[in-house]
LUMTI-662545 format. One record per residue (C-alpha): y, z, x; residue in one letter. Coordinates in steps of 0.05 Angstrom, whole numbers, padded with zeros to 5 digits, always signed. Each point is the difference from the previous one (the first is absolute). Layout:
N
YZXa ...
This chain:
423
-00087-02143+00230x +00060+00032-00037x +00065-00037+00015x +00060+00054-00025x +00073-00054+00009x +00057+00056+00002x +00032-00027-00061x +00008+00048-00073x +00024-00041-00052x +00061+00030-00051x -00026+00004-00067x +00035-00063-00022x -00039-00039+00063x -00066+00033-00028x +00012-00037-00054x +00010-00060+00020x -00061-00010+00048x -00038+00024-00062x +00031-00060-00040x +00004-00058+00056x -00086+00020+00006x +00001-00015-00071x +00036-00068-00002x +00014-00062+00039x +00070-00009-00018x +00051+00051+00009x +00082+00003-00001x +00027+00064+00029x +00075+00005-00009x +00017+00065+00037x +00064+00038+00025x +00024+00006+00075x -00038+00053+00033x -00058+00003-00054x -00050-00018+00062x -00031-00058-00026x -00006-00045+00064x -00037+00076+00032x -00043-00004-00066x -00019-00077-00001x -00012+00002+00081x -00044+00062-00019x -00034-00044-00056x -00013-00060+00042x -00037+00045+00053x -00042+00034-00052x -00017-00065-00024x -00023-00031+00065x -00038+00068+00017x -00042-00008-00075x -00014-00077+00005x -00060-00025-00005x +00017-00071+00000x -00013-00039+00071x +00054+00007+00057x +00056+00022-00057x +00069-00023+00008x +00058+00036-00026x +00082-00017+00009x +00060+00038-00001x +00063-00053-00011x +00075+00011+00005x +00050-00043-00010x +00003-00017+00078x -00047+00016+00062x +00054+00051+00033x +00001+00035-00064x -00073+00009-00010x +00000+00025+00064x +00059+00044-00004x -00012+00032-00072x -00087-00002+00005x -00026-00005+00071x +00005+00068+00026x -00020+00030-00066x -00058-00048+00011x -00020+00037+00065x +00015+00069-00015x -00046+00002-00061x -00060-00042+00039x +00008+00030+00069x -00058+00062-00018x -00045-00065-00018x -00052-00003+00052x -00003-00068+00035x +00060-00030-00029x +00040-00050+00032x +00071-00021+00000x +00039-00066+00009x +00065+00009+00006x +00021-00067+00010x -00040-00026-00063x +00014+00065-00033x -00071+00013-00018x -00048+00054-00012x -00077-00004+00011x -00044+00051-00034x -00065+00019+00037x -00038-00029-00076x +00032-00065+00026x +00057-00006-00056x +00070-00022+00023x +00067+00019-00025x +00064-00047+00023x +00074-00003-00010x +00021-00053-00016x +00067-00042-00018x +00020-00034-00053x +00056-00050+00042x -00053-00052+00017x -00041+00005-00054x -00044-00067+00015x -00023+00029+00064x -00038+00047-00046x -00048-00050-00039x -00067+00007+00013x -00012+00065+00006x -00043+00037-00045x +00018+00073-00027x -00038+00052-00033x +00066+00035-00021x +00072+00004+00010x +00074+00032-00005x +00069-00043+00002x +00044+00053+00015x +00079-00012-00025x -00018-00058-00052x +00066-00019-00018x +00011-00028+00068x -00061-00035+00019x -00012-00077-00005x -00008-00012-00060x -00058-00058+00004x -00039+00054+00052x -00046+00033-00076x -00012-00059-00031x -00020-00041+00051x -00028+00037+00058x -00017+00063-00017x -00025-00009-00074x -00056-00052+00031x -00018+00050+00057x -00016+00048-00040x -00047-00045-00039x -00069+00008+00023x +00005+00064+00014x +00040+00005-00070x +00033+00053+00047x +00057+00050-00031x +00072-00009+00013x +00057+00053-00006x +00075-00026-00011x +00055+00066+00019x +00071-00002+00008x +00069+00033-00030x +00041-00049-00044x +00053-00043+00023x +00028-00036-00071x -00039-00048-00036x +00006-00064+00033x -00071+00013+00047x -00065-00012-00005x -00011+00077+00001x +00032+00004-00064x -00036-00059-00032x -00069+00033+00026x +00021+00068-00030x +00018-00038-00069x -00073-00031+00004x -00037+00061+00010x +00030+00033-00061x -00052+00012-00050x -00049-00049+00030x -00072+00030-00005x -00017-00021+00067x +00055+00026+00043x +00024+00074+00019x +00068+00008-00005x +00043+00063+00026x +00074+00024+00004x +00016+00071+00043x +00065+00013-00017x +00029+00065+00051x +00029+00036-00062x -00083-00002-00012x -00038+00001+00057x +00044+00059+00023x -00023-00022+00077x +00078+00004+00020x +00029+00069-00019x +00062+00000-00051x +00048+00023+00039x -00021-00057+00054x +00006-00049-00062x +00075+00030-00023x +00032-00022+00069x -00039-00065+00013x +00035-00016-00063x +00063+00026+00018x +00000-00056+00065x -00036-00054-00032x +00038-00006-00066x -00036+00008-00067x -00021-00082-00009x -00029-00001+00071x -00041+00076-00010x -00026-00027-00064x -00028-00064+00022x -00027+00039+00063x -00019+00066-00024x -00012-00004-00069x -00032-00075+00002x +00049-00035-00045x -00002-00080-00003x +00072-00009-00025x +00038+00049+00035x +00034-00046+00033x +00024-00037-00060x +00068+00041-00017x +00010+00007-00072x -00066-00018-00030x -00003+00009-00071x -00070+00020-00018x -00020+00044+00066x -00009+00056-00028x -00048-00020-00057x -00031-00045+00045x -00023+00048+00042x -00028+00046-00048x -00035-00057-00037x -00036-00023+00068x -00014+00077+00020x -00041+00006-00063x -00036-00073+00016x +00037-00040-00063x +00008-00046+00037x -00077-00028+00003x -00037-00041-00026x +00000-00021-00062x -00053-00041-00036x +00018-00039-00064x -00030+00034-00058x -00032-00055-00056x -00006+00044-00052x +00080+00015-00004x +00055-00052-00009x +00048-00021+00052x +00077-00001-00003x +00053-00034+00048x +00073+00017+00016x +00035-00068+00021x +00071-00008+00050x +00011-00071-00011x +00034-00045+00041x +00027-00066+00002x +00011-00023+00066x -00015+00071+00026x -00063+00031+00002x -00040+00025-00057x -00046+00056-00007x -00054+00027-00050x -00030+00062-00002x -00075+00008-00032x -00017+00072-00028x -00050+00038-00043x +00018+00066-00036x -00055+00051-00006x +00030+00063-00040x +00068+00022+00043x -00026-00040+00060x +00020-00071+00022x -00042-00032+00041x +00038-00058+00043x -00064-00054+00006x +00038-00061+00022x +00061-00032+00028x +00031-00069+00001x +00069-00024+00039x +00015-00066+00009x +00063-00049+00001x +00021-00069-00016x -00038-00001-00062x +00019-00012-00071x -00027+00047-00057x -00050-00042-00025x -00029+00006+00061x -00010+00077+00012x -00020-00001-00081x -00070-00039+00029x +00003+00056+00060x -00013+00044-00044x -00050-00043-00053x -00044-00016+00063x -00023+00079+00009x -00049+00030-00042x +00044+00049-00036x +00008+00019-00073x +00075+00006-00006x +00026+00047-00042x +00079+00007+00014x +00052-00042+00044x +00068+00032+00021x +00051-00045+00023x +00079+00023+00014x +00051-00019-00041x +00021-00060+00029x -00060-00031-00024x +00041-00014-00068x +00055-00045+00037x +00012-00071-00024x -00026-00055+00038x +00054-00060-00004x -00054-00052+00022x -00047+00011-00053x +00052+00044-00048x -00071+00052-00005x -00002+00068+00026x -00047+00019+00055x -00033+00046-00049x -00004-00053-00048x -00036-00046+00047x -00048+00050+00021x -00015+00008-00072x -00016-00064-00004x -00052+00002+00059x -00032+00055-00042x +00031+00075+00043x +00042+00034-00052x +00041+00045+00037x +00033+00071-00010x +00074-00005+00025x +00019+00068+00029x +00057+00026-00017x +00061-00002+00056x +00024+00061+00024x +00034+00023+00053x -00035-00011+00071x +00000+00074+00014x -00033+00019-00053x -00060-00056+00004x -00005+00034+00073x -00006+00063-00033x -00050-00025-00044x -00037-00031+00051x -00001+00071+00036x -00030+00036-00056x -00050-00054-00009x -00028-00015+00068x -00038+00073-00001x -00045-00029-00052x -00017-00061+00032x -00055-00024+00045x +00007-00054+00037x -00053-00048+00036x +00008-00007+00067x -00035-00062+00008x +00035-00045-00051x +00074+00031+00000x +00020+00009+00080x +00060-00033-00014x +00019+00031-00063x -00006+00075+00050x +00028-00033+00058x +00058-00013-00049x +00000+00070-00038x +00006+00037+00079x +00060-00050+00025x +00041+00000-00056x +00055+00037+00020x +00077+00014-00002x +00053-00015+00055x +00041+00064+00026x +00071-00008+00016x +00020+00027+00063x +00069+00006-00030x -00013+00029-00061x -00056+00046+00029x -00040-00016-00072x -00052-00061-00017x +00020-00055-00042x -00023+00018-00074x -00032-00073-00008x -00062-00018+00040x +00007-00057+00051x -00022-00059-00026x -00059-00036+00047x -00072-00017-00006x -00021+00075-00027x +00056-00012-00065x -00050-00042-00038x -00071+00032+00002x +00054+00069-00011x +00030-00033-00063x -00067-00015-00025x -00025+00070+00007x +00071+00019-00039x -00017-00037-00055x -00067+00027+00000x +00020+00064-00003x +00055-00018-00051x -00042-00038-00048x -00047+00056-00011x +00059+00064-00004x +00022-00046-00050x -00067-00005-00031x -00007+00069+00002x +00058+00015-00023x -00009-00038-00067x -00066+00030-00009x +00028+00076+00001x +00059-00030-00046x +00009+00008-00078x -00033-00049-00035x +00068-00021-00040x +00036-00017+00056x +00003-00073+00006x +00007-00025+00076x +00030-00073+00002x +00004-00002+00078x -00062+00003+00011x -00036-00065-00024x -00072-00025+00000x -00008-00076-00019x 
């Protein structure tokens, strides 16, 4: 018998039960009013209909019970109710199929009363808010025997979630589908709809809702824009180490602060960002063997200028010591901070950058930001200093050290460049 459910997917829906069919991981970031809890109720019946596993399970989980049952239940009913034979629960919010499959909703508030249970597949709905242990401990193992599909959807709400740290994950990795709808895209909501949601909700709070932006929220951030473009045309991946090319690092060194190093291979015009170290506490001798104990082939070291200060306990420079431990580093030149920002901003578009091995060193490129001052109506010209300033310094001095390099290689061969010193 022919079962028709009154449901028409968009063409943006289309293609996402084509791709969740084709793989058992998927991140859907979408826009308000794209339709994706409609689609992935719609997914999760058409699954349970085509199952030819025993007495299939599926799952539908919010944040909380009420909201499963507020945002899914009677979209639950309305595209089942043709089913012959169906029955409802409504007080265990659960659907089963005449094939004997089950769909529940489900939330994720008291996620130990949901071990045990077995699932064939599965959509957390709103990611960012659910527990965060509910994946990796629950519903990763229930899917197990089965080895059952799961779908993770939401809008994003800053980067301090575990929606954000999935959607980070799922970049570039082979075995996972991930999706962004942006409205300006999908064009689901009209433009003129879009023009006075804006108008009411302010510009940060229409990006981050509309137009799926992580750091709206973050006023001032420095690198946005580039960002963004980088991640829409997936540079920000991942990235395997290549043997047969050399690796370079750009260094921020601290003393008492924190220290950060920045592994790279160039490949023509293209940088490829491979690895990423941060640490603090340490001495240099001590990030010198960080950086002896990987497999890499070095080929250049930046280091900021600094690097060449005296140091009255041992009357050596830094530089000097590091010499000694066998790194011979590039000093790049100082210039103003503006201008390394600049430089950085022309150099990011080239890069790649893994997503595996430099999280932080992203995390840090999206936050770092300027303050505005209400008074002045205008942001401060230098960034704030916090935990994003060092992996950002790093990435200055990359981008420094190889204008710089560039820059002497498109120079006449008679002028002589003292500043710039290789030991």
């Amino acid at each position: 018998m022919d079962i028709k459910i009154p449901y028409t997917p968009r063409k943006h829906q289309a293609l996402l039960h084509k791709k969740i069919s084709e793989s058992r991981w998927n991140v859907l970031v979408c826009h308000r009013r794209f339709g994706k809890t409609v689609c992935m109720i719609n997914h999760l019946i058409r699954s349970a209909l085509l199952s030819k596993q025993k007495n299939p399970r599926y799952a539908y989980i919010a944040p909380t019970f009420k909201q499963a049952k507020s945002i899914a239940w009677d979209y639950m009913k309305q595209f089942t109710a043709k089913i012959p034979y169906t029955k409802f629960n409504e007080t265990e919010l659960r659907v089963d199929l005449p094939n004997g499959s089950r769909i529940t909703l489900l939330g994720s508030e008291n996620s130990d009363g949901l071990r045990g249970i077995y699932l064939d597949g599965c959509v957390i709905d709103e990611y960012a808010n659910v527990n965060s242990r509910l994946f990796p401990e629950i519903i990763r193992p229930a899917l197990s025997d089965r080895k059952g599909y799961c779908v993770f959807i939401g809008t994003p709400m800053g980067m301090n979630n575990n929606f954000y740290e999935l959607y980070q994950h799922a970049q570039g990795a082979s075995d996972w589908f991930n999706y962004k709808a942006k409205a300006s895209e999908t064009k689901i909501v009209d433009e003129e709809e879009l023009v006075k949601a804006k108008e009411v909700m302010g510009d940060k709070k229409f990006q981050q809702e509309f137009e799926c932006d992580w750091i709206a929220n973050i006023e001032g951030a420095v690198y946005s824009d580039v960002l963004g473009k980088m991640e829409d045309q997936k540079q920000l991946t991942r990235v395997p180490y290549d043997p047969s090319l050399p690796v370079s690092t750009a260094w921020d060194l601290g003393v008492s602060d924190h220290s950060s190093i920045i592994f790279y291979q160039q490949l023509g015009k293209s940088v490829n960002i491979i690895d990423y170290h941060e640490e603090r506490g340490q001495g240099l001798p001590y990030y010198v063997q960080v950086i002896k104990d990987k497999d890499y082939v070095y080929k250049d070291h930046f280091a900021p200028h600094d690097i060449e200060v005296t140091d009255f306990g041992n009357g050596k420079t830094r530089r000097e010591v590091a010499y000694q431990l066998g790194i011979r580093f590039k000093v790049v030149p100082k210039i103003p901070l503006e201008d390394g920002i600049h430089a950085t901003t022309m150099t990011l578009p080239r890069c790649w950058i893994d997503t595996d091995h430099c999280k932080k060193l992203i995390d840090a490129l999206r936050h770092y930001h300027r303050k505005y001052i209400d008074k002045n109506r205008m942001f401060r010209s230098k960034p704030v200093h916090d935990w994003s300033s060092h992996a950002c310094d790093a990435m200055r001095y990359l981008a420094v050290g190889l204008q710089e390099i560039n820059d002497r290689q498109t120079a006449p061969q008679s002028v002589a460049d003292n500043e710039y010193r290789i030991i």
